[in-house]
N, C-alpha and C positions, 0 to 999 in steps of 0.2 A: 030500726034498731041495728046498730054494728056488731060485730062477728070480735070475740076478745080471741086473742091466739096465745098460748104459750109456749114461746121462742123455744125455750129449750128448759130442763130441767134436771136437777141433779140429786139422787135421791142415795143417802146413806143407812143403811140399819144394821143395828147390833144389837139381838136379841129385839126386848121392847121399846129399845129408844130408835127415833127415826129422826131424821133431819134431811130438808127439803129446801133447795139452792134453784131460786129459776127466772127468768123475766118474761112478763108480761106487756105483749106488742097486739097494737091492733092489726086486725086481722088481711083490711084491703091495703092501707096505707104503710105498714109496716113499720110504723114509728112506734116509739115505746109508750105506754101508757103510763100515767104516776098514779097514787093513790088508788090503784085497784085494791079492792079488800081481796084477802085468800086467805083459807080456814082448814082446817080439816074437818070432813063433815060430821057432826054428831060430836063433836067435840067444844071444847071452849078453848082452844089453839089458834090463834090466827093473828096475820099483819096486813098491812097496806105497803102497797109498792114504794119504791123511793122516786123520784124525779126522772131515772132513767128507767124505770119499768123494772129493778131486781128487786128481787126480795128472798128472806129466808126465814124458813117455822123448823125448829124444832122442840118435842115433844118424849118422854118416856113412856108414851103409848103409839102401839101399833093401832096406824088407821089405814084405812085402802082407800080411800078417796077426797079428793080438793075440792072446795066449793071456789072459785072467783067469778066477782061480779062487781061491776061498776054501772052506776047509774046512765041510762042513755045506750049498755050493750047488754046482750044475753047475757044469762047468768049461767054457767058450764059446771058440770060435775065433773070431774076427772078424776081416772081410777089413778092408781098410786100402786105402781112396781118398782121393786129396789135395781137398780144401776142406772144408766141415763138413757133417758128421752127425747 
């Protein structure tokens, strides 16, 4: 199984809306992944990356953590702090 990475992420909150800006790169090769699912966990919030590996969720609920997973890599929990990563 491969190692997902996320490149970088951008995280906005105001009060209970949050919005989440970020790309998804594999983790040895460094190339972007497409179509990785990303969610927020415990939620029913989520998208697949675009061809370059960005993507963006946002939601009027506070969640503290991202599920991404693609078939063939680990599947990664990540917590979710407001500024960037």
């Amino acid at each position: 199984m491969w190692t997902l990475l996320l490149a970088f992420i951008a995280i906005q909150s105001s009060g209970q809306r949050t919005r989440i800006e970020g790309r998804v790169i594999d983790g040895t090769t460094l190339e972007p992944l497409p179509f990785v699912t990303v969610a927020f966990q415990g939620g029913n919030v989520g998208t697949v990356t675009d061809t370059l590996g960005y993507f963006t969720l946002e939601t009027g609920r506070a969640f503290d953590s991202l599920v991404v997973s693609l078939v063939g890599y680990h599947r990664q929990v990540l917590p979710v702090a407001e500024g960037t990563a």
